[in-house]
N, C-alpha and C positions, 0 to 999 in steps of 0.2 A: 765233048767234056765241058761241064760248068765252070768257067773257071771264076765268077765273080762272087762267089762265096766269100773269096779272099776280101774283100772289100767289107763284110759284115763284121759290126763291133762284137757281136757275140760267135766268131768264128770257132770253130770245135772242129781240131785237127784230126782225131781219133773219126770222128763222125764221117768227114770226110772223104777220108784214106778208105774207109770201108765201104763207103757210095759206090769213090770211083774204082775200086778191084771191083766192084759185080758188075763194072759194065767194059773193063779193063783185062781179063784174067792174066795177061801177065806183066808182074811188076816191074821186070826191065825195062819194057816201052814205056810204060807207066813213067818211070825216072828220067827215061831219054826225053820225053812230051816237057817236063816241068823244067831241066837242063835249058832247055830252046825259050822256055814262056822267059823264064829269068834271063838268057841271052838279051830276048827282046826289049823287056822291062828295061833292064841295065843301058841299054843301048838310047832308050829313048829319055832314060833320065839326064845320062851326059849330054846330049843333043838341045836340051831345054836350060843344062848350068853354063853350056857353052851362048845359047844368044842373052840368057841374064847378064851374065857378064860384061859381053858386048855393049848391051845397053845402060848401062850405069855411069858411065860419062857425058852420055848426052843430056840422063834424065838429071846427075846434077849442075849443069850447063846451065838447063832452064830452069831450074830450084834461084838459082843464082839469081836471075833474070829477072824474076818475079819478087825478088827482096829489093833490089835498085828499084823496081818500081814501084812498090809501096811507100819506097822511103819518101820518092819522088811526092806523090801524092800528098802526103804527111806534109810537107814542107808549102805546097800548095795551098791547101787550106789553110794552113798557119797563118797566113798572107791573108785569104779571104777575110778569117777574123781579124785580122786587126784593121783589113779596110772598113768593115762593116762597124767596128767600134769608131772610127774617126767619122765616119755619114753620123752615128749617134748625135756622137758629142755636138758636131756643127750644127746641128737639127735641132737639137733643145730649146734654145730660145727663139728660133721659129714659130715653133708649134706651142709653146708659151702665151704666144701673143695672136695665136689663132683662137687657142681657147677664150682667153679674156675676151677676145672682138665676139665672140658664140654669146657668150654671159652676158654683156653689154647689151648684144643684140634682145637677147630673151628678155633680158629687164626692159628695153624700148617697146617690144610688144604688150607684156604686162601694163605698161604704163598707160599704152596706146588704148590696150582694152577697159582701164579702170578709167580714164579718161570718156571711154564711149558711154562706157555704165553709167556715169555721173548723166554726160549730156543727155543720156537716155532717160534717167529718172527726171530729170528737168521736165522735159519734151512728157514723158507721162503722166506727170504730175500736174501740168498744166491742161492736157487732155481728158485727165476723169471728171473733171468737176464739170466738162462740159457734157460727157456720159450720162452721167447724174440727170442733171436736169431732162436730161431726153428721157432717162429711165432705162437707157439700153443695158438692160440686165447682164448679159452674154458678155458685152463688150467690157464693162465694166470690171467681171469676176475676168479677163481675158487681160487686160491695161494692168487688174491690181498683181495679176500673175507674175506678168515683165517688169513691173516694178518691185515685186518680190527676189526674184533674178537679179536686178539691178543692183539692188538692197546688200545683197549677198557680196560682191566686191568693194564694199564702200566703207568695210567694217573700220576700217584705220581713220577715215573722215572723224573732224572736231563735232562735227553736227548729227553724226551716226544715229544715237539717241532718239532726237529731235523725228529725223525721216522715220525710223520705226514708229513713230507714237503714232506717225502722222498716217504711216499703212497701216496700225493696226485701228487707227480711227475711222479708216476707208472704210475697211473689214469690216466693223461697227455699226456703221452708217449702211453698208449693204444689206448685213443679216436683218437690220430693224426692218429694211423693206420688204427682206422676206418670209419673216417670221410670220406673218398672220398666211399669207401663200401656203407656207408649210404647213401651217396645223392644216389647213382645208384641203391642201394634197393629201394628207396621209390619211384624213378622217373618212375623202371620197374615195382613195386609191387610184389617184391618177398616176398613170405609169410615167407619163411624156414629161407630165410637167417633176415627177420626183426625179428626171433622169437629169435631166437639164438643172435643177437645183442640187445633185450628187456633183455634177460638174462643175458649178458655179464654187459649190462649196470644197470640191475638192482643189481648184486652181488656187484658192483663197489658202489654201491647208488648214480647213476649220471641217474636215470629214465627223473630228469629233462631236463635233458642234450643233451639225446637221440629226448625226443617229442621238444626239441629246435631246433633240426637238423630236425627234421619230419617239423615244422610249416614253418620252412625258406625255405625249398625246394619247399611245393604245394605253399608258397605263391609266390614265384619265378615265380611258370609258372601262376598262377592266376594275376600276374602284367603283363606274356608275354603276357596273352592272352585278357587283359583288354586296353594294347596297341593298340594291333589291332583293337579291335573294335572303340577307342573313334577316330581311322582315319575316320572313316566309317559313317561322320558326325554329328546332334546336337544329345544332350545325349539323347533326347525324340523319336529316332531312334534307340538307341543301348541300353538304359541302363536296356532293358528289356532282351538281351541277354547275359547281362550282369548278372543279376541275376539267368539266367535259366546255367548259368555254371556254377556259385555260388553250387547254388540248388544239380545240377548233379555230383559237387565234394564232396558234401554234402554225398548224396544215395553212392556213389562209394566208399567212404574211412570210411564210417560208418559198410558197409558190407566189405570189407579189412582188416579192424583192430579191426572184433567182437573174433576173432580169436587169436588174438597178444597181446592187451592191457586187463590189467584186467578194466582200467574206461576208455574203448575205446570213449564212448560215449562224457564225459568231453573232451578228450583230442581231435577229430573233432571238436566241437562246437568249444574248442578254436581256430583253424586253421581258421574253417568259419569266427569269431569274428577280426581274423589278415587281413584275405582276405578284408571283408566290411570296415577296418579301412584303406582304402585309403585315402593319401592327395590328390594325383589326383582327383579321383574319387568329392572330396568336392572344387575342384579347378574347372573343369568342370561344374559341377550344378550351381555355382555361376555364373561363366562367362555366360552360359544359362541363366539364370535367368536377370543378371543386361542386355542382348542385347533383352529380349523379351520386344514386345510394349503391350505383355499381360501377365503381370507377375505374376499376379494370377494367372490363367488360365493354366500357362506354368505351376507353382508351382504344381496344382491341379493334375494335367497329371502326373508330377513326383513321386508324392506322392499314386495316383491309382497303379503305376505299384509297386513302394515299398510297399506297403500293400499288395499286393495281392502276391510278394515274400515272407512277413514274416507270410502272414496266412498261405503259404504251408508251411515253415519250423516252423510253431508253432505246428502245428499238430502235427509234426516228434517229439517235445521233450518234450512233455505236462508235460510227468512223469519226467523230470529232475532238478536238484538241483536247485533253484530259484537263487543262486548266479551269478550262471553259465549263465543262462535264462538272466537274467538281464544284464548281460555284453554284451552280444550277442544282445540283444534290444535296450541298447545304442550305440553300432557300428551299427548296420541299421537306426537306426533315426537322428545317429549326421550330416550328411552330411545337412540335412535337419533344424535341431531345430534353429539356426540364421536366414530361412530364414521364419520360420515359427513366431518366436517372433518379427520378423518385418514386419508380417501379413500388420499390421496398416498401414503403410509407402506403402507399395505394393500397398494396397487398394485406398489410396489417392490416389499415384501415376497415376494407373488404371483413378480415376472418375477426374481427372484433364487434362489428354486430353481428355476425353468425353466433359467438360464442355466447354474446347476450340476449340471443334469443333461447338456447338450448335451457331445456327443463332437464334440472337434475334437482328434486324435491322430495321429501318423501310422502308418499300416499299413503292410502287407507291401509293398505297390507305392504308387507314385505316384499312381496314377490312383483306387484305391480308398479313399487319404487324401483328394482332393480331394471325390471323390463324396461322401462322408462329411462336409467340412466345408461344402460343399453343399446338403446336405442339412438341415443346423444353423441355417445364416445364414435359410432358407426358413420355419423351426419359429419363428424369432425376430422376426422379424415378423410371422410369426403370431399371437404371442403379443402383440406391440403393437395388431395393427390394433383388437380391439377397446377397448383402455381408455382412448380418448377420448370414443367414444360411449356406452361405458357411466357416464363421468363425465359426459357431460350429462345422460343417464338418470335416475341418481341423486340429483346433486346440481347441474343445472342449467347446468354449467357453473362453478360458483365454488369448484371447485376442481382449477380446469385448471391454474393453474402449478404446484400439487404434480406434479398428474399426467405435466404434460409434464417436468418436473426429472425424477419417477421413472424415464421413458423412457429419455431422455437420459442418468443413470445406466446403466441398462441395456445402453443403445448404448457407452458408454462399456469397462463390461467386455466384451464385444464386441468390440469392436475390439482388446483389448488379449489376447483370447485368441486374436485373428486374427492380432496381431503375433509373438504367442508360437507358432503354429501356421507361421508361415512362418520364422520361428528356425530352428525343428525342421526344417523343408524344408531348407533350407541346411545344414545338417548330415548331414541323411541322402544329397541331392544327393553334398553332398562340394565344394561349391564352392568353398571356402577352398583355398588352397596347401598340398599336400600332405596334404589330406586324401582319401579312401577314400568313395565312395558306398555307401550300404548295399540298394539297392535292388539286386536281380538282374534290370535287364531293358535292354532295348534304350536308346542313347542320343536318341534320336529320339521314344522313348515318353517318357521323360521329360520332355524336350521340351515334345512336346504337352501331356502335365499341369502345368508350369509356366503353359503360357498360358489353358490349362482353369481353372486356378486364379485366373488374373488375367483372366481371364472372369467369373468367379467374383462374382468381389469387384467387379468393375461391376456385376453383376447387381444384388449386396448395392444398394449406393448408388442405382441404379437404384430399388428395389423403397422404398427407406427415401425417396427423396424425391417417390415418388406416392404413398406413401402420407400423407406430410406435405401434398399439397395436397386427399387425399379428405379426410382429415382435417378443414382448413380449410375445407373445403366443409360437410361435418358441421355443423359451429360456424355455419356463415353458414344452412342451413334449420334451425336449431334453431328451436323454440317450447320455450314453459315449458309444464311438463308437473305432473301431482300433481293430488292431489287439493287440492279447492276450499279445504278446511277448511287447507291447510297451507299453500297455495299465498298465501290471501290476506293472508296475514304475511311481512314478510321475517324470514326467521330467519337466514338470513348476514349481513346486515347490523347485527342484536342480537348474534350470537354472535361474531363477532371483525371489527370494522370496519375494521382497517386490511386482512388478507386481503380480504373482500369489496371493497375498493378497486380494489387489484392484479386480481385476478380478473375485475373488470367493465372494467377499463382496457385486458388485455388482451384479454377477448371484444370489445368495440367494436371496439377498433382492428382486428380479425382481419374483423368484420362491416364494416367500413366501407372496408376495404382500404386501411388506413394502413400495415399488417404484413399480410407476403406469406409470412413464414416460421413454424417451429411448433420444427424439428428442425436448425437453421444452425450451434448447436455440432456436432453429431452430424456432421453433412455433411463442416464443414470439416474435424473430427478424422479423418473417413472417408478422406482424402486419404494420412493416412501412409503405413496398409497396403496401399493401391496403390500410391504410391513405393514400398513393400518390394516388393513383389509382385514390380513390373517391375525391381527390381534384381536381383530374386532370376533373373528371366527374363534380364537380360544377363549376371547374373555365370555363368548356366548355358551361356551363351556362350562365355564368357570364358574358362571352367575348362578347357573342349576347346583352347581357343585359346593357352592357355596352356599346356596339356601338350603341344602337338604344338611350339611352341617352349623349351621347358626343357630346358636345356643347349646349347642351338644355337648361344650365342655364344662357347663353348667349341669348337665343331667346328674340324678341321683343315686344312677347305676354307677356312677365310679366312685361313692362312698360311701355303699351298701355294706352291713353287717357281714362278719364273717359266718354265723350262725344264720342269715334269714336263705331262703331255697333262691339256688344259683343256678342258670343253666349258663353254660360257654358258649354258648352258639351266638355268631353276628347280631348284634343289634339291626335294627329295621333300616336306620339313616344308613348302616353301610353296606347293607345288602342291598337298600335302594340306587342307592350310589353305584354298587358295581354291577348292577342291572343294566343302568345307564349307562356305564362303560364299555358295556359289552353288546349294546346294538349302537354303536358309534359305526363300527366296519360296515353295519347292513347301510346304515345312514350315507355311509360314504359310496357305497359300492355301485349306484346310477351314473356318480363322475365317472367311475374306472374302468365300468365292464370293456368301453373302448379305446381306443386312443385319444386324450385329451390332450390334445399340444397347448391351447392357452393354460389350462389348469396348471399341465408341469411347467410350463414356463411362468408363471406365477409361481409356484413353489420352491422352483432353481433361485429367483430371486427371493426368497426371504433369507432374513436372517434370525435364522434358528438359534444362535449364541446369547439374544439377550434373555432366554427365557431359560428357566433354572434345569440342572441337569443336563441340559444340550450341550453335547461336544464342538470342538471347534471345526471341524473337519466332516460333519455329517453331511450326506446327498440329501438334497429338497425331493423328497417323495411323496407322495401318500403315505406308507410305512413313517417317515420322518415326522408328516405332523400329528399322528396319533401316537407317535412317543414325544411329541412335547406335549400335546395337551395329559395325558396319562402322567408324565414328568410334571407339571402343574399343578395337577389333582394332587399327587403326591405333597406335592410341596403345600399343597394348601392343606390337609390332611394334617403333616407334620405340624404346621401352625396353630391347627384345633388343639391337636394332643397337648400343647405346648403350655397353652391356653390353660388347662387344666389343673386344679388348687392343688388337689389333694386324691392321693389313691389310695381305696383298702386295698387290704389282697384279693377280696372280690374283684373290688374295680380294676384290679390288675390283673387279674384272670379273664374279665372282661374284655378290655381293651385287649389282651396282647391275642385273644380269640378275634377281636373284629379288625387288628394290623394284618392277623394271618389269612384271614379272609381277603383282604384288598390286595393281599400280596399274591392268591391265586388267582384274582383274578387279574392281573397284569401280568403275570404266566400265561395265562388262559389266553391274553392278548400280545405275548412273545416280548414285551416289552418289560426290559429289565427295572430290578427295582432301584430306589434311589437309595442314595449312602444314608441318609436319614432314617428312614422307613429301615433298613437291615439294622441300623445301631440300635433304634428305637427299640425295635422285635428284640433285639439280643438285649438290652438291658432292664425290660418287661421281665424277661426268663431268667436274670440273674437274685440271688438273694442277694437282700438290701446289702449286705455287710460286703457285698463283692462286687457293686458297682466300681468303686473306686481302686479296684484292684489291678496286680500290676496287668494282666489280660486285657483288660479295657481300656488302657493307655493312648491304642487308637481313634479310640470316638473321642470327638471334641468334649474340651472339658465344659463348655456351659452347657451340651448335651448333658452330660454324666450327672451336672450338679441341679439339673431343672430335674429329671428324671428322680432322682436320688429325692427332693426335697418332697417331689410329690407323693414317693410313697413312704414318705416317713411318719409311722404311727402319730397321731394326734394326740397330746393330753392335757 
């Protein structure tokens, strides 16, 4: 039987009992078995309370025992400290007077040593000048060293001063011996003797002094040989071999003085850095530059061969001190950064005799002035599209608003010789009042080259504002481009910070699509000369329209007898007139049969309101401007009538048959009639005695009373 269940904190009595009966069957053994287990149990517990007991006077016997002797201890050490405090106290002014005797002694040493220094500089000082005389170069730079040393603890001496002047007059006196030595080491490259003079001059501590003498001699012959070449014509001939000796003085004295210099590398870079800091060299580029008729272009060419110098010497010194790197970056790009911050000024420069060479004239006909100025507005944007991208090329971008003001300048005269080109039209036309067109051809050719023209000129606007969003496109995948060595400075930022301001303000916002435009002056100004254009297109209207009514209010049909033979049918002037009206559509219909995108966008920009009849609100269409030249017509029409002295009732049966005729035919052309022309017609048809009546209240009264006076019998 199990009996260690009993032991289990989750013990379950029921569980149990019923275990042990299946292996038990009868519960009186079962009870006699557990009777005996408890016996045992009971019996072994008294047996365990009986020797606890027992042992509880011994255990606190020694509890006791172990408190006496801690006390003991405690009272021990109490003693220790306070002997250890009495050693203190006696000991203090012992070791008081050990320290003093330490300090004393250390100051007799100091003393002992500045004492030595003195007799040393003595003893030195009386031994160089016999150096001297021998010439022992070695020994010399080696004596002026220990008396440099010397030098150094003497500083409190009254005479301190004095011994300085007097080593650095040594120092003086040495370099003049070896100053002509040095040019001819460094000019032959002798290794032995520059190493032994690196030493002389470094024991001296005049290192400086020595790569002074090194920088003045290569840059000597780098001026000889930079003479020769700028004989050998413009710098865009030489200044590339100019750089490739740069380059090869570069490789030559880098491997010469890995040997000699310990920061041999510094100490080239700087020579290169002496070399590129020609005034010549930035006196040449300039005079290049201000005599080129392509001074971008020229600049461009100059700047490909300088990059492509300082990519190869970037390579060469990637791992070197950025200090060093930089200075070296700004002597390669100064000759250049003036003419590159006046990017803007070049550019104009550049598109200003482009502009004064374009022919915008007018020729023998119509149609070959147009082609012609056609031809011009196509060269002119041509001439824009690249100097955006060429200004991120060059200069990164930060000098875009020069560039774009340049443009915009440009587009400016542009448009003002567009203005002045459609002047000339109108005069050769002849569309003014009694003027004489000079052209010899068909009226209908002209015509068409009026709307060719104002094709034209959409085109323009067209071409100038995609080009303004490739543009903007440009600007937004730019990267910064340049070599490493010039790139890793900003030099826009050094050379004029409020431009780099502007400059970066606008590239962001262009990158970030805060600004969506580039050319919005240009655009809007672009507006004029298509209002000219199309005026120039209605008043060519107008001129026909107006010759076939000139003198018509004068004829003798509107004060013909009531008795003599009358027909009502249109007179000739307005039947001719609405003839002409009515092949305006065919005239127009070669623009529209297709999609003309410059045409409508020419016609989206006019302004239809200044011309009589036009709502405020109309769409620029084809439909649009044959209801304002129709609206024109009308109005000029209304003007003849107006014109007119006197009307019989003939002449009023006359007329109000030839308003009704122009009125079907502006029907005929969908295009509603004007408020004039319906009053005019309804007060034609009214009897005289009911003009003024209260029904015609609506038509204006100086309408009512010019109508009224005109047909008021004669006598």
């Amino acid at each position: 039987m199990d009996y260690s269940k009993f032991n289990d904190d989750d013990f379950d009595l029921k569980k149990w009992v019923n275990g042990a009966l299946q292996s038990e069957q009868n519960p009186n053994t079962l009870v006699m078995k557990l009777q005996l287990l408890m016996q045992e149990v009971n019996g072994s517990l008294e047996e365990s309370t009986a020797n606890l007991l027992s042992d509880i006077p011994r255990v606190v016997t020694e509890i006791q025992g172990l408190n006496n002797e801690a006390v003991l201890l405690r009272n021990q050490m109490n003693l220790v400290k306070s002997d250890i405090s009495k050693v203190q106290q006696d000991t203090v002014e012992s070791m008081s007077t050990v320290v003093q005797l330490d300090k004393i002694k250390d100051r007799m040493l100091v003393t002992e040593k500045k004492l030595k220094q003195a007799d040393n500089w003595c003893v030195l000082n009386d031994q160089i000048d016999l150096l001297f005389e021998e010439q022992d170069l070695e020994g010399i730079s080696e004596k002026l060293g220990e008396m440099r040393d010397a030098l150094a603890g003497l500083v409190n001496l009254p005479d301190y001063s004095d011994r300085c002047d007097r080593l650095n007059n040594l120092s003086n006196r040495l370099e003049a011996i070896l100053s002509p030595k040095l040019i001819s080491t460094f000019n032959n490259d002798k290794s032995e003797e520059a190493r032994l003079y690196y030493k002389i001059f470094s024991e001296m501590g005049r290192q400086g002094e020595l790569y002074n003498y090194y920088h003045r001699t290569h840059k000597t012959n780098s001026q000889k040989q930079f003479n020769a070449l700028r004989t050998g014509g413009s710098v865009d001939t030489w200044l590339h071999q100019f750089y490739s000796s740069v380059l090869e003085l570069f490789h030559a004295q880098l491997s010469w003085t890995s040997g000699i210099y310990k920061d041999h590398t510094a100490v080239v870079l700087s020579l290169i850095t002496l070399c590129l800091d020609n005034p010549d060299l930035h006196h040449e580029i300039s005079n290049f530059l201000s005599d080129s008729q392509t001074p971008v272009q020229s600049l461009q060419t100059l700047l490909d061969i300088m990059y492509r110098f300082a990519n190869s010497l970037g390579r060469e010194v990637s791992e070197v001190d950025s200090d060093i790197t930089e200075k070296l970056g700004r002597s390669i790009v100064s000759p250049y950064i003036r003419h590159l911050t006046s990017l803007g000024d070049k550019v104009k420069s550049s598109l200003l005799r482009n502009v004064h060479s374009l022919a915008m004239r007018v020729k023998r006909t119509s149609s070959d002035s147009v082609s012609e100025l056609h031809s011009s507005t196509k060269r002119v944007v041509a001439h824009v599209k690249d100097c955006i991208p060429l200004c991120l090329e060059l200069t990164n971008g930060f000098t875009l608003v020069d560039v774009v003001s340049a443009i915009e300048f440009y587009f400016d005269l542009l448009v003002e010789k567009i203005n002045t080109f459609i002047r000339e039209m109108r005069a050769a036309f002849g569309v003014e009042v009694g003027a004489q067109s000079t052209f010899q051809e068909d009226h209908w050719v002209g015509f068409q080259s009026c709307f060719k023209l104002f094709q034209v000129l959409g085109e323009c606007y067209t071409d100038i504002s995609g080009l303004e969003l490739e543009c903007i496109e440009v600007v937004k995948q730019h990267v910064t481009k340049g070599p490493a060595l010039i790139t890793k400075f900003d030099m826009w930022l050094e050379t004029d910070p409020t431009k780099y301001a502007t400059n970066k303000t606008l590239l962001d916002s262009l990158i970030d699509g805060s600004k969506t435009t580039l050319f919005d002056k240009t655009l809007e100004l672009f507006k004029k000369p298509i209002n000219n254009c199309n005026k120039l297109c209605v008043d060519f209207v107008l001129s026909h329209v107006k010759s076939n009514l000139h003198g018509v209010h004068l004829s003798e049909e509107w004060v013909v007898d009531e008795g003599a033979v009358f027909s009502p049918s249109p007179l000739t002037y307005i039947t001719s007139l609405g003839d002409y009206l009515l092949l305006l559509p065919q005239q127009l219909e070669p623009f529209f049969t297709e999609e003309n995108v410059p045409l409508d966008t020419a016609l989206r920009l006019v302004d239809f309101t200044q011309f009589p009849g036009m709502a405020q609100d109309v769409e620029g269409d084809a439909f649009a401007w044959l209801t304002c030249v129709c609206q024109s017509t009308m109005f000029t029409i209304v003007e003849m009538i107006l014109k007119i002295h006197r009307l019989s009732g003939a002449g009023c049966k006359q007329l109000t048959a030839d308003v009704a005729y122009i009125s079907n035919v502006m029907g005929a052309l969908e295009v509603p009639l004007s408020r004039d022309v319906v009053d005019i017609s309804r007060l034609l048809s009214l009897p005289i005695d009911q003009i003024d009546s209260a029904d015609t209240q609506n038509i204006p009264k100086y309408l009512r009373g010019k109508i009224s006076t005109m047909r008021r019998p004669a006598y």
